[in-house]
N, C-alpha and C positions, 0 to 999 in steps of 0.2 A: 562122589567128591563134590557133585555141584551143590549136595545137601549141605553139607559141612562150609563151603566157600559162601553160601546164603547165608549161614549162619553167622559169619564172622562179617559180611558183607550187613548186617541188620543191628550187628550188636554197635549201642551205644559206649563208647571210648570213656574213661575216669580218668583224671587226671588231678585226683583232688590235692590242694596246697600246692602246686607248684608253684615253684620261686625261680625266677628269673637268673640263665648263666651268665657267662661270659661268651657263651658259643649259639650262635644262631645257625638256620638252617636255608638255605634260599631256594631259589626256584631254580632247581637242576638236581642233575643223579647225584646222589652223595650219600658214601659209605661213613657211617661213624664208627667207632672203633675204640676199644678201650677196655680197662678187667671189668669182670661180671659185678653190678651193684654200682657204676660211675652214673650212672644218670642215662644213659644211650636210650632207655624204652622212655622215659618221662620225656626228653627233649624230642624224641618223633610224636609221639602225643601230642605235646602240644605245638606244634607245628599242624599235626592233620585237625585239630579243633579249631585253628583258624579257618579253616578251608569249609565246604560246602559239604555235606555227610555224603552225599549221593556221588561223590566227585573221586574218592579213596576208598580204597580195600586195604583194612590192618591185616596182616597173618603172621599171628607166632610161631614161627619152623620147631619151639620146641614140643609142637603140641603131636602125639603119638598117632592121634586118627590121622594125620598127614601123609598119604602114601604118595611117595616121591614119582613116583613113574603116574602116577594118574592126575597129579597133579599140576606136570608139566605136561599132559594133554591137553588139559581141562582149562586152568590159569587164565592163555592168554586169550581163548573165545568168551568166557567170563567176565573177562574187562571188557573186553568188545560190546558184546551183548547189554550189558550196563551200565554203557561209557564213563569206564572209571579210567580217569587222566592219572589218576597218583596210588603208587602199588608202594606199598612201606611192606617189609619182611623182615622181621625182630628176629633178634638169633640164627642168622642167614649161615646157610651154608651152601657151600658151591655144586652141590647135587641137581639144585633148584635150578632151572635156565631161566635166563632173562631174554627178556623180546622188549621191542620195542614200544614204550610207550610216554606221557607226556616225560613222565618223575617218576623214578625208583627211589625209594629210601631203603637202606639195609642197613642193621646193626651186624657189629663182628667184633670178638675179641681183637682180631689180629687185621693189618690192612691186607688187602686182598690185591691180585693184579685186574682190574677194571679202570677202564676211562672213565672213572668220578670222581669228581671231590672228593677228597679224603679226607675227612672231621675226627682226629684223634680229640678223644675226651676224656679229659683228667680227671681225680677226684680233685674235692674242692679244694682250692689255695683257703688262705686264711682269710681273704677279703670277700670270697663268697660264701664261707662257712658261717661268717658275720649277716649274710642276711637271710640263713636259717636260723636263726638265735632269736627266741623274743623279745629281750632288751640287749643293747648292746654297756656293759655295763666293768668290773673287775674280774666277772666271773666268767666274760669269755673265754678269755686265753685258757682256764682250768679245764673249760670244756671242751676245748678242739683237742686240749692233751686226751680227755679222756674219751671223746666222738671219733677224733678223725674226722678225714674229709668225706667218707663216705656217707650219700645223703641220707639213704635208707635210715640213717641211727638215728635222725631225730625223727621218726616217728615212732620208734621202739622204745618199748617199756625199757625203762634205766634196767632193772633187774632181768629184763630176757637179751639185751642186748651182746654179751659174750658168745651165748650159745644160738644167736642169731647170726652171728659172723662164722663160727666152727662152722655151723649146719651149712652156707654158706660156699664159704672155703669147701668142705666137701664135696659138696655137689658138683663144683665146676673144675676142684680138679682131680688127679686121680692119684689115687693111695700112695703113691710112690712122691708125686709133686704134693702132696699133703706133707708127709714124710722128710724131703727137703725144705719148706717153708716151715715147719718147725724148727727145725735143725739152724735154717739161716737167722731165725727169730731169736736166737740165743748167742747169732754172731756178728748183729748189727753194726755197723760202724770201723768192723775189723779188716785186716785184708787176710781174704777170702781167694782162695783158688777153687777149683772142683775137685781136685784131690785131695782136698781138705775136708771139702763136706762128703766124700767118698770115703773117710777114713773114719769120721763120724759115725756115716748111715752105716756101716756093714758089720758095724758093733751088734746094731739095733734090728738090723732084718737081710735077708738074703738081697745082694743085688750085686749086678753087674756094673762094671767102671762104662761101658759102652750104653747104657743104659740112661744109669746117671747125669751121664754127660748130654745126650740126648733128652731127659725130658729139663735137666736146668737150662739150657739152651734155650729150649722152648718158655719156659719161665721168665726169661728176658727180655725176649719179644713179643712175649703178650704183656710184661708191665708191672708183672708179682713182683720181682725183686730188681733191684736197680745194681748199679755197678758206677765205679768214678777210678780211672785211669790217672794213674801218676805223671806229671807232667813232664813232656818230654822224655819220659820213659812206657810207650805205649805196651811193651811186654814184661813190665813189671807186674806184680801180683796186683789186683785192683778191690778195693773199697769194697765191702757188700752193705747194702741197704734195702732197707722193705718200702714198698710204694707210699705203703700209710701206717703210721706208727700203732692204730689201733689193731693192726693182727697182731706186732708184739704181744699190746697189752691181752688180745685172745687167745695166744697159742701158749704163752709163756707165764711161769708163777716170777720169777725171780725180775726184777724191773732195774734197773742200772740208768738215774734220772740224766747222766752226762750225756749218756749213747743215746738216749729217746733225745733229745735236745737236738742234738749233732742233726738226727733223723729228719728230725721235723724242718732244721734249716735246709736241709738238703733237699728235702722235696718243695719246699716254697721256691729255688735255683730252679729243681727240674721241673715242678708244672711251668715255669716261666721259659722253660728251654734256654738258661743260661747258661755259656759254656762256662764249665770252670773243672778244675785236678785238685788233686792231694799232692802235696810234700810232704818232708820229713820236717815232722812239727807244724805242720799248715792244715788245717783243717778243707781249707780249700782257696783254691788261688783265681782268679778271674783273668785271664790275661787282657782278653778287653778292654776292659775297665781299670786294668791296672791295680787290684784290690784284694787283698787278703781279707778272708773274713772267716773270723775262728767265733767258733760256739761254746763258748762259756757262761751257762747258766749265770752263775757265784762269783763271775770275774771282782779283783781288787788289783788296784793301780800298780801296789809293788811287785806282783806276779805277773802281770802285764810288760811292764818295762823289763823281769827280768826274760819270760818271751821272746820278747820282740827281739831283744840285744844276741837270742839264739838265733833270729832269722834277718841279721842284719846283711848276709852274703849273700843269702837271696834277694832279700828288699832292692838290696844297690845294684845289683847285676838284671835284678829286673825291671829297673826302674818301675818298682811299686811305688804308686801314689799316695794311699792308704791302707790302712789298718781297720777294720772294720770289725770291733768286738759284738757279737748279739748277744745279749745277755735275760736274764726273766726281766729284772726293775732296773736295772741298773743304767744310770744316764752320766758322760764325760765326755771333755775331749782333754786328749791329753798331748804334750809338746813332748815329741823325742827328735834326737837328731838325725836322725835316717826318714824318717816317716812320721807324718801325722796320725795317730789313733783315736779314732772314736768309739766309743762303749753305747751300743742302742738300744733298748730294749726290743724284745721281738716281734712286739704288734707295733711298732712306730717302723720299723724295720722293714717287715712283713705288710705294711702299708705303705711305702713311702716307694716313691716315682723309682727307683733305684732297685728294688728286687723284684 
């Protein structure tokens, strides 16, 4: 084992193109966390290339020659003997024991119970996907539809890019969670029970309801599929949404441009951790902020006003502020008597102090 830890203890770290997040890393233990392909290995990167080479040991847990029991012999007299202050562990699992030293870094799909920092990391919102772009130009917004926020894509050939997400998706999760991320890929934006998508899968392959339920579960809190609760009706049927609109566009032939739209707002709310619910006819409601905000690509005034005039019982009862149309181009404000409406387009939107 000390052959192999010299080895990783020697090898020079790559970190080529990285672009700057939103999430730094400081001087203390801290777990990042987040789905496979958000950035978690590039942001410990480069973090330990600021640092001194002699001073940090990287080790990737998914590497096979890894034997866990010789490992956690060997480890912590290895940093000793090399006095290396900062142990980084990509793809951590909790087999590994940790000892005592300056700085632990660990990646994990999921947060872990540890006294660290806990660094959940999103894929990108629309204002960091803007400084992977080489000009920022008309053509961005077409390409976060067709990227996502996953950074990985832009360094992928345009034409291997679908079957670099499948391949992907595969690998990290398992037949059955493959299995439901398709299945949800086809029911974005709907409300979504588990005995729904249990009604779906048992069409398509053998499976248990206790099953089911158990690995969607798990899909929730590692971050594959999202969820949005009816307001004030917390046992209501809830929302289903995908993290990132491009495994839509990878698991699924058939494209539905309202549902992907809906998606896409939805996740610039959730990497922002804004709270907000669904109503009946409200795409999503903010209560903080006092703000409905519907996603309407194609929105026109007259369908608007007649809208709104359906959620005039809501608006007054909840004293909403606003109306908040996101739309692809489209720019207004409009006078109603219950609430003011503005129409925004979704990078002015998706950039502006407010999402």
């Amino acid at each position: 084992m000390n052959t192999l830890l010299d080895e990783y203890y020697r090898y020079d770290l790559h970190n080529a193109g990285f672009i700057e997040r939103k999430f730094t890393i400081d001087e203390e233990n801290t777990l990042i966390y987040g789905i496979s392909q958000s950035g978690k290995s590039a942001l410990v990167k480069n973090y330990l290339l600021s640092r001194k080479k002699s001073t940090y040991l990287y080790l990737d847990c998914r590497d096979i020659r890894l034997n866990i029991d010789e490992l956690n012999s060997t480890l912590p007299l290895f940093c000793r003997e090399n006095k290396i202050t900062i142990l980084a562990l990509d793809n951590y699992h909790e087999s590994i024991k940790l000892f005592e030293i300056d700085q632990i870094l660990l990646t994990s799909e999921i947060p872990l119970e540890l006294p660290f920092h806990m660094l959940q990391l999103p894929l990108l919102d629309y204002e960091e996907f803007l400084a992977f772009e080489s000009k920022f130009d008309s053509t961005a917004l077409n390409h976060f539809f067709q990227l996502g926020g996953f950074p990985a894509m832009h360094r992928i050939p345009s034409e291997e890019r679908i079957l670099y997400l499948q391949s992907t998706l595969k690998r990290v999760l398992e037949p059955i969670e493959f299995s439901i991320l398709s299945q949800a890929s086809k029911m974005v934006t709907q409300k979504v029970s588990a005995f729904n998508l249990y009604e779906r899968l048992k069409s398509e392959r053998k499976i248990s309801k206790d099953k089911l339920y158990l690995h969607l579960q798990s899909m929730y809190e590692r971050g594959y599929l999202k969820s949005l609760s009816k307001y004030n009706h917390p046992s209501a049927v809830k929302k289903l949404y995908l993290c990132d609109i491009a495994i839509k566009h990878a698991l699924v032939v058939q494209k539905h441009f309202g549902r992907l739209f809906e998606n896409l707002v939805f996740s610039e709310l959730d990497k922002h951790q804004i709270e907000c619910y669904y109503d009946e006819g409200i795409d999503f409601y903010l209560p903080q902020r006092r703000q409905i905000i519907i996603a309407s690509p194609f929105a026109n005034e007259h369908a608007l006003f007649k809208k709104v005039e359906t959620l005039e019982g809501f608006i007054v009862s909840n004293r909403v502020r606003e109306v908040i149309v996101v739309t692809m181009n489209l720019e207004s404000t409009l006078s109603h008597p219950v609430s003011r409406i503005e129409m925004i387009p979704f990078e002015r939107w998706a950039l502006g102090d407010d999402s």
